[in-house]
VEXLUMMAR-588642 format. One record per residue: residue number from 0; residue in three letters; y, z, x of N, C-alpha, C in turn. Coordinates in steps of 0.1 Angstrom, whole numbers, plus 5000, padded with zeros to 4 digits. Example, Ala and Ser with C-alpha at 12.3 -4.5 7.8 and 13.67 -1.06 7.14 Angstrom:
BEGIN
R pos code   nY   nZ   nX  caY  caZ  caX   cY   cZ   cX
R   0  ALA 4943 5078 5132 4955 5078 5123 4967 5078 5132
R   1  SER 4978 5071 5128 4989 5071 5137 5000 5079 5129
This chain:
BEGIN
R pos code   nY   nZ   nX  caY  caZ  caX   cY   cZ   cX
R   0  UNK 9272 8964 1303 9266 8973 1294 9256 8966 1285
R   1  UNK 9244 8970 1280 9233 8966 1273 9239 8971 1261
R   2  UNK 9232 8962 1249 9234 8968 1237 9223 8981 1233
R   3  UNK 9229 8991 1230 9230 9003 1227 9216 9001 1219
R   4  UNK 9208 9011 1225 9195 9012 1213 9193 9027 1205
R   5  UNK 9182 9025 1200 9184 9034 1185 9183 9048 1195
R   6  UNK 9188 9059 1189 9194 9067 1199 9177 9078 1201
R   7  UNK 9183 9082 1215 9170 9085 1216 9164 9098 1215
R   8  UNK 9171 9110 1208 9165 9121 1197 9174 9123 1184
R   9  UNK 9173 9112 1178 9179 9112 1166 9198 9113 1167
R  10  UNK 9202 9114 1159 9215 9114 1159 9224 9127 1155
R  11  UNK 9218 9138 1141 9219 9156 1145 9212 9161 1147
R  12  UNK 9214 9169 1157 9206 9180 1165 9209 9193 1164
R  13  UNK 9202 9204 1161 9206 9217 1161 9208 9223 1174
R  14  UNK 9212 9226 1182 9209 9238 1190 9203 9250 1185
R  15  UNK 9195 9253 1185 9182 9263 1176 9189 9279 1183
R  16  UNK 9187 9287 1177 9190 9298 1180 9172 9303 1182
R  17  UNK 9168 9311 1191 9160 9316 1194 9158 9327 1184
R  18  UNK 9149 9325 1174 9151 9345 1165 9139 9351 1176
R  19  UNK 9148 9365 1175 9137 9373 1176 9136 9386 1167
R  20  UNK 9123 9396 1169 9121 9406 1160 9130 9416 1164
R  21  UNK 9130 9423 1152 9139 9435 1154 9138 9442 1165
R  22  UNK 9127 9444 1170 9122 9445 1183 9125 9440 1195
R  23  UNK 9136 9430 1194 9140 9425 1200 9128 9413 1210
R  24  UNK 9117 9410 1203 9106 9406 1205 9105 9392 1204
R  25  UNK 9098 9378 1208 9105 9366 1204 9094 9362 1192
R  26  UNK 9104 9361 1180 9097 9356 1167 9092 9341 1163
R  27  UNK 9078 9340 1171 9074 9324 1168 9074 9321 1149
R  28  UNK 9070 9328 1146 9067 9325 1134 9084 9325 1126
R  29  UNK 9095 9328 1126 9105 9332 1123 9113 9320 1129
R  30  UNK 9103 9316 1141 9111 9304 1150 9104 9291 1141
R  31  UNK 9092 9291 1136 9086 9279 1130 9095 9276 1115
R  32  UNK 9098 9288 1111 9102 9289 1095 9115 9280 1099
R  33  UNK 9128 9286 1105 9137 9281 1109 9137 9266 1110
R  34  UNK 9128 9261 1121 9129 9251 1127 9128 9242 1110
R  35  UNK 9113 9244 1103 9111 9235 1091 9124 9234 1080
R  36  UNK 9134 9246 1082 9143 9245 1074 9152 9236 1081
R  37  UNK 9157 9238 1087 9164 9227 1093 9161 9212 1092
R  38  UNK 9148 9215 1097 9148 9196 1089 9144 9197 1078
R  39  UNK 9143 9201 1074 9145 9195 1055 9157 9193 1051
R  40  UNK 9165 9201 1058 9182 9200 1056 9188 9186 1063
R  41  UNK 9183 9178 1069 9191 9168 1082 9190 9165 1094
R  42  UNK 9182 9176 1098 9185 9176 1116 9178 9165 1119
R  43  UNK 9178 9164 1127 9170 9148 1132 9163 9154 1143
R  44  UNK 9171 9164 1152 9162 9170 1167 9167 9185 1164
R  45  UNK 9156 9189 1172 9163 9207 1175 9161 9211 1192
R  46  UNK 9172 9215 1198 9174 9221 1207 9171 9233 1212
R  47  UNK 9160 9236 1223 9156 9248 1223 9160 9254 1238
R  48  UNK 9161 9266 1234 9165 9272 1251 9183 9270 1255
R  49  UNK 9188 9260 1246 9199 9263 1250 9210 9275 1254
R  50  UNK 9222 9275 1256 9228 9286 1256 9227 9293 1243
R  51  UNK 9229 9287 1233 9229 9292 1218 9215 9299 1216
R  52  UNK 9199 9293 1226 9192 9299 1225 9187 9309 1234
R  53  UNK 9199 9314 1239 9203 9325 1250 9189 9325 1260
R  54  UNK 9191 9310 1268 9181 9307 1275 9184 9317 1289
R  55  UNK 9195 9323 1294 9196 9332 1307 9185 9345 1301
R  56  UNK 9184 9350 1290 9172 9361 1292 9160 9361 1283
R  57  UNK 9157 9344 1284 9143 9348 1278 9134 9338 1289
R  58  UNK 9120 9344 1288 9116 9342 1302 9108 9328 1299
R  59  UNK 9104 9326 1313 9095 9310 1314 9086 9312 1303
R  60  UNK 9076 9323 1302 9063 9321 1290 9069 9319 1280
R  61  UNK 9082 9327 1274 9089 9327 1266 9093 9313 1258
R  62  UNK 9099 9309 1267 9102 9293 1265 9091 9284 1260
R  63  UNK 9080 9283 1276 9072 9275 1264 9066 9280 1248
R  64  UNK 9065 9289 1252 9055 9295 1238 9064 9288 1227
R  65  UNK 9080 9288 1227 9088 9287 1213 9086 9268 1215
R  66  UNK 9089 9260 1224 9087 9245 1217 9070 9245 1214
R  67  UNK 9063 9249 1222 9050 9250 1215 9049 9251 1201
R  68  UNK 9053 9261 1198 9053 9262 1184 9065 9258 1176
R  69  UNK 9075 9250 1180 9084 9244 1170 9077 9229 1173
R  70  UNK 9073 9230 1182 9064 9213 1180 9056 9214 1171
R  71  UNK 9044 9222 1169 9037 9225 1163 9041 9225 1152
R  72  UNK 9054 9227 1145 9055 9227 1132 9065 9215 1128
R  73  UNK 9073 9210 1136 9082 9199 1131 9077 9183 1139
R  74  UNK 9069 9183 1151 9062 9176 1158 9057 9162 1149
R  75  UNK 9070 9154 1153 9068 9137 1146 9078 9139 1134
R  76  UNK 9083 9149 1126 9098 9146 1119 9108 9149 1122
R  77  UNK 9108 9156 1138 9124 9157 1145 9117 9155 1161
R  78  UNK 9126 9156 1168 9128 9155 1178 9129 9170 1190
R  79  UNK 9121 9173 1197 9119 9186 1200 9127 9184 1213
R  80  UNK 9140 9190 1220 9139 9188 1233 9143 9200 1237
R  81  UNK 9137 9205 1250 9138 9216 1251 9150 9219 1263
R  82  UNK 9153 9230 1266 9164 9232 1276 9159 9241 1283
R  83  UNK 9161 9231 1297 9152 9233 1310 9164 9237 1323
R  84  UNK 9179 9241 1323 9185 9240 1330 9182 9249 1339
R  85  UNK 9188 9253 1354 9187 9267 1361 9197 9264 1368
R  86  UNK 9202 9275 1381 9206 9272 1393 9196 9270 1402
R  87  UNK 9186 9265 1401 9174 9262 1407 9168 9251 1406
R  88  UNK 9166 9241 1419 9164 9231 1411 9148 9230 1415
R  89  UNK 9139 9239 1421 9126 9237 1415 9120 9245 1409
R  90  UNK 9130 9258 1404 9126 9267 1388 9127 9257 1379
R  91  UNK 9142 9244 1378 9145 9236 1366 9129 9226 1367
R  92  UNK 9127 9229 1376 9112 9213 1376 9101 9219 1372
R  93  UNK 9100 9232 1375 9087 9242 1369 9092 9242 1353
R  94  UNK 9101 9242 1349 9102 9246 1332 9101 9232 1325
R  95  UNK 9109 9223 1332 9105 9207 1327 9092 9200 1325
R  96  UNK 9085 9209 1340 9068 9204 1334 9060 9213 1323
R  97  UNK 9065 9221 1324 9056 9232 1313 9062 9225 1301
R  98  UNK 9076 9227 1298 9083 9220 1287 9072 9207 1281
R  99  UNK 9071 9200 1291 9061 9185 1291 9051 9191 1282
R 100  UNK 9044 9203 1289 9028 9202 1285 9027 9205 1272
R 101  UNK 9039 9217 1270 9041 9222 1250 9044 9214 1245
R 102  UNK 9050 9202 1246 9048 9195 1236 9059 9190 1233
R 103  UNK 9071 9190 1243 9087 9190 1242 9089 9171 1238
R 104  UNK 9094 9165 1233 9098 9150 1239 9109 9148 1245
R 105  UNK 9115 9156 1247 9127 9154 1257 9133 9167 1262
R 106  UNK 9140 9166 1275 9147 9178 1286 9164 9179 1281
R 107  UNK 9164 9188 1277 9184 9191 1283 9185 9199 1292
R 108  UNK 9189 9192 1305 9189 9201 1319 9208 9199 1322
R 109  UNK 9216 9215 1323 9226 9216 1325 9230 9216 1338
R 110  UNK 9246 9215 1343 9244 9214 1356 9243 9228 1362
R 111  UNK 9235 9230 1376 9238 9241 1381 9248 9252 1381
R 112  UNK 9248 9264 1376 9259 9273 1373 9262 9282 1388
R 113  UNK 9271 9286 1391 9275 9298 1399 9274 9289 1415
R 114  UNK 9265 9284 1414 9266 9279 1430 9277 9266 1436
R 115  UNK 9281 9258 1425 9293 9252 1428 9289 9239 1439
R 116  UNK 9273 9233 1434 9272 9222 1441 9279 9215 1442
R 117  UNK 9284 9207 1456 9292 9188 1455 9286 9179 1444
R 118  UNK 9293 9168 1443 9291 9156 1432 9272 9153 1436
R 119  UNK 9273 9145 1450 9263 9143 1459 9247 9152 1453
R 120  UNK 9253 9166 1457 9243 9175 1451 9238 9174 1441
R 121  UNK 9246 9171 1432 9243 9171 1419 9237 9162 1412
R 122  UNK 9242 9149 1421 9234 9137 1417 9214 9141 1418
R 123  UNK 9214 9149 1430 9205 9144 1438 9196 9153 1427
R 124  UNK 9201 9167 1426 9197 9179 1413 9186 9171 1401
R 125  UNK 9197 9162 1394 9192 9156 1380 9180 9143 1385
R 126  UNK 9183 9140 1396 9174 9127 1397 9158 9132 1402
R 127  UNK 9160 9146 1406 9146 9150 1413 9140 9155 1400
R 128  UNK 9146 9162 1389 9142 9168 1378 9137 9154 1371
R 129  UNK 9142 9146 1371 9141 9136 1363 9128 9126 1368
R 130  UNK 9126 9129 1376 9112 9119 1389 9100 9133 1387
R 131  UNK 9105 9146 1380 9093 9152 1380 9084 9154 1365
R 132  UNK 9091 9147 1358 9084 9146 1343 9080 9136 1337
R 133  UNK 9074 9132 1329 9075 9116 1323 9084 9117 1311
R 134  UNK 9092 9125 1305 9106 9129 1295 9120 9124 1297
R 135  UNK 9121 9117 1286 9134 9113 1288 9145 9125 1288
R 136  UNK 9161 9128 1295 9166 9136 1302 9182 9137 1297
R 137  UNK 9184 9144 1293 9198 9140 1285 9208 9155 1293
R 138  UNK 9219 9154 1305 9223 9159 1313 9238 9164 1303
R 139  UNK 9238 9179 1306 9243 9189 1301 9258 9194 1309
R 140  UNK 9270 9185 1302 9279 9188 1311 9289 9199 1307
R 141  UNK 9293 9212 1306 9298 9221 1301 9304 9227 1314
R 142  UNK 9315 9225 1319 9322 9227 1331 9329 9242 1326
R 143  UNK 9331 9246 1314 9335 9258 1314 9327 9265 1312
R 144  UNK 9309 9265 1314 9303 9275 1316 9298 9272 1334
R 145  UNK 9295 9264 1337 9294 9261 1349 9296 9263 1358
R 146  UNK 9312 9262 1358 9325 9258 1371 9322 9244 1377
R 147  UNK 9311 9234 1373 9307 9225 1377 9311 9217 1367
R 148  UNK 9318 9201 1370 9319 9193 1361 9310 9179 1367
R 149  UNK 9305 9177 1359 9294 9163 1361 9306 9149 1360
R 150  UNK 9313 9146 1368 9323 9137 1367 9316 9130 1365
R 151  UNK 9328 9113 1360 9326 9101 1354 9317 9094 1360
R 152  UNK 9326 9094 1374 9313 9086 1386 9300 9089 1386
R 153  UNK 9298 9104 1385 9286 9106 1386 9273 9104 1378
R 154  UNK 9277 9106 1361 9272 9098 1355 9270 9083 1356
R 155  UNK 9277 9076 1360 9276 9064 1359 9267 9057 1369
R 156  UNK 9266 9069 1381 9255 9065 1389 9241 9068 1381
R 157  UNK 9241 9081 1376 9228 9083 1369 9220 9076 1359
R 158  UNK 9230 9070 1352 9226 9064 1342 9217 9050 1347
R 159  UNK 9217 9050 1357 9207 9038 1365 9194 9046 1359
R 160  UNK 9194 9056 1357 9172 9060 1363 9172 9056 1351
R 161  UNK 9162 9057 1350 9150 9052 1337 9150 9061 1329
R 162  UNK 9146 9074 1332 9146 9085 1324 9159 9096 1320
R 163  UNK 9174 9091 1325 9180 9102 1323 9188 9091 1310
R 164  UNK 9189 9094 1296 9190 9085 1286 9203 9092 1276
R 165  UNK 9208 9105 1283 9218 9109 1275 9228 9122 1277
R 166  UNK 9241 9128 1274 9247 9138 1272 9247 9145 1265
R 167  UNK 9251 9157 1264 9253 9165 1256 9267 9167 1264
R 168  UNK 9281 9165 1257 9293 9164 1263 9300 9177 1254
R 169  UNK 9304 9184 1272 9313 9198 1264 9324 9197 1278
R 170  UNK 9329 9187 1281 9337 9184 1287 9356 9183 1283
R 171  UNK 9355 9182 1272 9365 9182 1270 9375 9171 1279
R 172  UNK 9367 9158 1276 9375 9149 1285 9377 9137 1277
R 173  UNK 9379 9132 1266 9372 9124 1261 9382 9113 1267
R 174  UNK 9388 9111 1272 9393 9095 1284 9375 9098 1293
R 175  UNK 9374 9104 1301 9362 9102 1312 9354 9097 1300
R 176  UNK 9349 9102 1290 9338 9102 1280 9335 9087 1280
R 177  UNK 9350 9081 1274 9346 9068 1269 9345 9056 1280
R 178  UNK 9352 9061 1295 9348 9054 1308 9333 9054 1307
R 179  UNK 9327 9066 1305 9313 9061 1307 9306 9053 1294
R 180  UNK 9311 9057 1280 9307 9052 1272 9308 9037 1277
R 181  UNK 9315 9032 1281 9320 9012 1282 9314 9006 1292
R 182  UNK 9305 9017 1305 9301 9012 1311 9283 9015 1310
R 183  UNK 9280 9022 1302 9269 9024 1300 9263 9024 1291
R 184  UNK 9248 9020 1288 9243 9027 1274 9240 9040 1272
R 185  UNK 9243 9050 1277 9238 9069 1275 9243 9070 1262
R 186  UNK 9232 9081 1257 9240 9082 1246 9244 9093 1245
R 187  UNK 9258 9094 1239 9267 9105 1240 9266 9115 1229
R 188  UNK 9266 9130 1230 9265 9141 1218 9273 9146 1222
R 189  UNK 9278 9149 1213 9291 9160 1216 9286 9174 1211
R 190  UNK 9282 9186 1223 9284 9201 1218 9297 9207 1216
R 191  UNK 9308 9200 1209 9319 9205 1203 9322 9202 1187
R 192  UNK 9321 9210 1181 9318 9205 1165 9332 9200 1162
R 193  UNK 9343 9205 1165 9356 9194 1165 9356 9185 1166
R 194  UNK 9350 9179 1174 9348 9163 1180 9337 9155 1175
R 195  UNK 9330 9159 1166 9318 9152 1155 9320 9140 1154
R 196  UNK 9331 9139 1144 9339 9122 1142 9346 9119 1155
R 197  UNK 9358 9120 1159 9361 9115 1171 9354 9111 1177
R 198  UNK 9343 9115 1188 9333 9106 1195 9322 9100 1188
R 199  UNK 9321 9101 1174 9310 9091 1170 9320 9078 1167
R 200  UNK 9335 9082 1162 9341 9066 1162 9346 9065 1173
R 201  UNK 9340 9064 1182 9343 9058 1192 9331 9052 1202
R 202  UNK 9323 9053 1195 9310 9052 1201 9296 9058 1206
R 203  UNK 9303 9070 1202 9290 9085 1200 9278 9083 1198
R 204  UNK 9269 9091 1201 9258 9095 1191 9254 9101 1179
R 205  UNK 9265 9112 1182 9259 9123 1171 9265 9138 1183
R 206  UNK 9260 9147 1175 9260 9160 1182 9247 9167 1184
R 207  UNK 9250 9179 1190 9241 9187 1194 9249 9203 1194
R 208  UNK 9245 9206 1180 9260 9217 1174 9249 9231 1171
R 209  UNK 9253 9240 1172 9256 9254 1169 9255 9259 1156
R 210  UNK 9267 9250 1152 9270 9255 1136 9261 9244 1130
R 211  UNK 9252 9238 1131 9245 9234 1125 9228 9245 1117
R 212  UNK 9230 9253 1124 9222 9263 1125 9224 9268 1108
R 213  UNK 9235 9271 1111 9241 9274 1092 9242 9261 1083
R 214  UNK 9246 9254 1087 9252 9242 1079 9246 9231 1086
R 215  UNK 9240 9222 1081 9231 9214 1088 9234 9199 1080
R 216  UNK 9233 9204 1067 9236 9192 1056 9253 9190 1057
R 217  UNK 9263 9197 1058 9276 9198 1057 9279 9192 1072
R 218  UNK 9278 9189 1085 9278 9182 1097 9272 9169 1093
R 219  UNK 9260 9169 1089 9251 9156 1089 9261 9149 1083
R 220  UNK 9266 9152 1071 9274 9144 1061 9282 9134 1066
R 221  UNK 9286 9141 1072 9300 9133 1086 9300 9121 1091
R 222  UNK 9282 9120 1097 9278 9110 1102 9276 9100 1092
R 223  UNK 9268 9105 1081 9265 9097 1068 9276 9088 1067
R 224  UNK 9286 9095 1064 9300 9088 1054 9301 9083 1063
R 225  UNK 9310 9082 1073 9310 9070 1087 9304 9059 1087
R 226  UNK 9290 9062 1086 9277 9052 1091 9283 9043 1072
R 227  UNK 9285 9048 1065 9282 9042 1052 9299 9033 1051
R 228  UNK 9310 9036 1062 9320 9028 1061 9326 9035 1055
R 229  UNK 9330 9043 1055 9341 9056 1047 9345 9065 1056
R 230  UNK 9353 9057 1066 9356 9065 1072 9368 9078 1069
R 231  UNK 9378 9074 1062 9384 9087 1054 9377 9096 1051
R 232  UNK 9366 9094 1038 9358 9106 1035 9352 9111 1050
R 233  UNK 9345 9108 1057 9343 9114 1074 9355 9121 1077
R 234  UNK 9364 9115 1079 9372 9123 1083 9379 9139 1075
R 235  UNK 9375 9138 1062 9379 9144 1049 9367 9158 1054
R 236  UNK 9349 9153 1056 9344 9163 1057 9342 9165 1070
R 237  UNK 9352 9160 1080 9350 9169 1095 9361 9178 1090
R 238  UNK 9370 9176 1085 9383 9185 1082 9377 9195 1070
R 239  UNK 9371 9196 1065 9367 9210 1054 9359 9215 1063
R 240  UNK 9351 9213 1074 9340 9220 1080 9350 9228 1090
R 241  UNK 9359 9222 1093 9372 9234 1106 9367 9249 1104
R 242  UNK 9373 9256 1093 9375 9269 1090 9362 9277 1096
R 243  UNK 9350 9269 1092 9338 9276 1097 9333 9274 1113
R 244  UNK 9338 9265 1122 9336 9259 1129 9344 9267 1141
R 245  UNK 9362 9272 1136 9365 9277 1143 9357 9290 1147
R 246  UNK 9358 9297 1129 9351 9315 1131 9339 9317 1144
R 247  UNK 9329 9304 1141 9314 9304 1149 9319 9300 1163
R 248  UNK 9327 9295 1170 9328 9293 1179 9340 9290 1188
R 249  UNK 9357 9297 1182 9362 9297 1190 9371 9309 1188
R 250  UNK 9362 9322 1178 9367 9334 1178 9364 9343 1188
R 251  UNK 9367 9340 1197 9362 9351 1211 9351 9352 1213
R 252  UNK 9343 9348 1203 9324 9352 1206 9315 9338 1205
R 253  UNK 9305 9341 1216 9294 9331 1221 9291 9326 1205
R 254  UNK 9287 9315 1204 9284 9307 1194 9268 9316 1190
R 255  UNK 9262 9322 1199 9247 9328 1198 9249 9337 1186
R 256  UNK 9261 9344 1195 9260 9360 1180 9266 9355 1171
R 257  UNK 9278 9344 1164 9279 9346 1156 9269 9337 1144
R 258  UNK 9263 9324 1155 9252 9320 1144 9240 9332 1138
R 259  UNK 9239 9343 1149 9225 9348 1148 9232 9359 1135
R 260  UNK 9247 9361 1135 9251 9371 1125 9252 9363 1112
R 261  UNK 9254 9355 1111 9257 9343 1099 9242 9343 1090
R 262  UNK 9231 9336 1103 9222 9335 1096 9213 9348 1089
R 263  UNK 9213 9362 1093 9210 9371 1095 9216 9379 1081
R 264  UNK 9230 9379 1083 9237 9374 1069 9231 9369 1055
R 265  UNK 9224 9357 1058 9219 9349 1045 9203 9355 1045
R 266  UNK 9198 9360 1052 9186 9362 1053 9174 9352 1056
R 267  UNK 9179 9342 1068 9173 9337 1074 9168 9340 1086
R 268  UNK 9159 9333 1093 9154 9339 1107 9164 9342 1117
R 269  UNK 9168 9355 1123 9174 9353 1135 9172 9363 1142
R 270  UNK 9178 9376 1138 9167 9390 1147 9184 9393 1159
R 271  UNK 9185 9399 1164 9195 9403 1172 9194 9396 1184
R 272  UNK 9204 9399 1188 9210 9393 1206 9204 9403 1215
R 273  UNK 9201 9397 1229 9196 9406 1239 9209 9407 1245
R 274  UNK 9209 9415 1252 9216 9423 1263 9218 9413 1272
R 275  UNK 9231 9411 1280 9245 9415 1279 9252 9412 1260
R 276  UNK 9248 9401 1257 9252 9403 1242 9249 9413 1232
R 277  UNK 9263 9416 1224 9262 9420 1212 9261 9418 1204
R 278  UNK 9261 9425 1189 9260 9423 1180 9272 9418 1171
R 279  UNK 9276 9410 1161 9291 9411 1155 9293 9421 1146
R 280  UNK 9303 9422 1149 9309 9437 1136 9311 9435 1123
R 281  UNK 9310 9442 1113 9305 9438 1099 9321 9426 1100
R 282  UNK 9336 9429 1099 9343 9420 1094 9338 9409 1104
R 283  UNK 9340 9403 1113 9335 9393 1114 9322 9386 1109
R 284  UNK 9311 9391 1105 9302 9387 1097 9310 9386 1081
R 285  UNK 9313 9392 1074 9321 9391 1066 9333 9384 1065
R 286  UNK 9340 9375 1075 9346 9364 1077 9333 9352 1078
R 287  UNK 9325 9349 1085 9316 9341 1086 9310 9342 1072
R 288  UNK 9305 9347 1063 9301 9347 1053 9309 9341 1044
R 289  UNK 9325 9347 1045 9335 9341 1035 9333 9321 1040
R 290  UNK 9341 9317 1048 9337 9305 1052 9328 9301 1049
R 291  UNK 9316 9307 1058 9305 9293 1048 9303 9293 1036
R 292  UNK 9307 9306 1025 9301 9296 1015 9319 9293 1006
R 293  UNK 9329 9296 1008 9336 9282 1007 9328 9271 1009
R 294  UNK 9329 9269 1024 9320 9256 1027 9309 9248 1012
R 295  UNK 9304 9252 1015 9296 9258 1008 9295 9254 0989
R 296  UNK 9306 9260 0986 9309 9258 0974 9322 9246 0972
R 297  UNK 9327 9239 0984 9336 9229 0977 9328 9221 0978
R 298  UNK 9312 9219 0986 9309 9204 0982 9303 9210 0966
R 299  UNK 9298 9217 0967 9292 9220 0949 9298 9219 0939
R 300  UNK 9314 9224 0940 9323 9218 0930 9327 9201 0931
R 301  UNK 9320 9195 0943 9326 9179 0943 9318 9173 0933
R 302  UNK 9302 9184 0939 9290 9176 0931 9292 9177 0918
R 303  UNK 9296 9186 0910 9295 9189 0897 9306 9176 0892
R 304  UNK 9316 9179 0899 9325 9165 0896 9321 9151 0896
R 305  UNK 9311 9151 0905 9312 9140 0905 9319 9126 0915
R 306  UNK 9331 9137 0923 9337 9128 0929 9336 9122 0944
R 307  UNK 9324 9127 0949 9325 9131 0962 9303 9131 0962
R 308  UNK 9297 9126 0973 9286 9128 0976 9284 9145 0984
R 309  UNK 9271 9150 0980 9272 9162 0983 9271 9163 0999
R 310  UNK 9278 9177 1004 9278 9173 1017 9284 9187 1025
């Protein structure tokens, strides 16, 4: 294993929610506002097209148009990588080049969904995507949306190319995890906000979260206190962020609607869910509201105290 270099889209990442207009229309300008807030708040990168940016129904023009213009507005203070996955692996090469040309610096390509490639296949999937861009490639393992799991081996082969430099891990394996962590330099994100600390002390990167979308500075913190040798307090504010962490994403609903209801909520950019998704029902948004601003308000009471960095 090489020593580990500085990681390669920063260390928090949003998964961006796609807003669009009431019209159900896609809101660049509503996507630019967004994105600037977020980094002023911490993010280091933003994720686009993800599942969270309910990449199954917004189309190829679609896509580029939105990093186009979140490059355009955050382009050189975060990290833009766009999400290029398909069950296709030369639809996934068509969106990885266009991705290129907007202005992306890096791919999150997931593994093929519904078709249930072998290991073999799948090797062969990421390394053709990865030979058709000059972007570094950070491979998207989520086996419970998939049915496909990017096993240990298989990463471990991948991690040879040049350009495939990272995970986004929703694996829920963290023994496989750290097999690859010990044998490789990739750098590891966890898309599970539970696992924030856990996989960064153990060798993590960072995440690539959902609920950062709301809370951006209250995640970041995490890493802060950790990186600053306090590991208690890390542990103190992965444990206050739970309550909101569960509601957004393991109350029966896609992490999309309840960020897009949250933020929608506060009166930031987000605009409704397309079809097959719905909308959340007032109590659920009204649970999500209660949470975050608890959240919300215990670092503010820390601040006023004094006892505690805000967070």
């Amino acid at each position: 294993m090489t020593t580990p270099s500085a990681p390669p889209f920063g260390r928090a990442l949003c998964a961006m929610i796609t807003p669009f207009t009431e019209e159900g229309l896609l809101d660049l300008d509503g996507a630019q506002a967004l994105a600037e807030r977020l980094v002023a708040d911490g993010c280091e990168g933003l994720v686009l097209s993800g599942t969270t940016g309910e990449s199954p129904t917004t189309t190829d023009t679609e896509k580029s148009a939105l990093v186009r213009a979140v490059a355009e507005a955050v382009g050189g203070r975060a990290a833009v990588v766009a999400g290029v996955g398909t069950s296709d692996t030369r639809h996934t090469i068509e969106l990885a080049q266009e991705a290129e040309k907007a202005g992306a610096d890096g791919l999150l390509v997931v593994s093929p969904y519904y078709s249930k490639p072998p290991q073999d296949a799948l090797d062969a999937h990421f390394r053709e995507i990865a030979d058709a861009s000059g972007l570094p490639l950070a491979l998207y393992d989520i086996p419970g949306r998939t049915a496909t799991r990017i096993e240990p081996e298989t990463m471990l082969r991948l991690a040879a190319h040049p350009r495939i430099v990272a995970v986004k891990d929703c694996a829920y394996d963290l023994l496989g995890t750290q097999k690859v962590l010990a044998a490789t330099d990739l750098a590891y994100y966890t898309g599970c906000e539970e696992f924030i600390l856990p996989l960064y002390a153990v060798g993590g990167t960072g995440y690539i979260s959902t609920v950062a979308n709301a809370a951006p500075r209250q995640l970041r913190a995490i890493l802060d206190a950790f990186d600053a040798g306090e590991s208690g307090e890390a542990a103190r504010l992965q444990r206050r962020a739970i309550p909101l962490i569960e509601l957004m994403m393991a109350s029966g609903l896609p992490g999309t609607v309840t960020a897009k209801a949250l933020l929608g909520a506060l009166g930031l950019p987000a605009g409704p869910v397309r079809g097959p998704l719905r909308p959340a029902d007032r109590e659920t948004v009204d649970g999500l509201l209660a949470a975050y601003e608890e959240l919300i308000s215990a670092g503010q009471r820390e601040l006023n105290n004094g006892s505690h960095r805000p967070g």
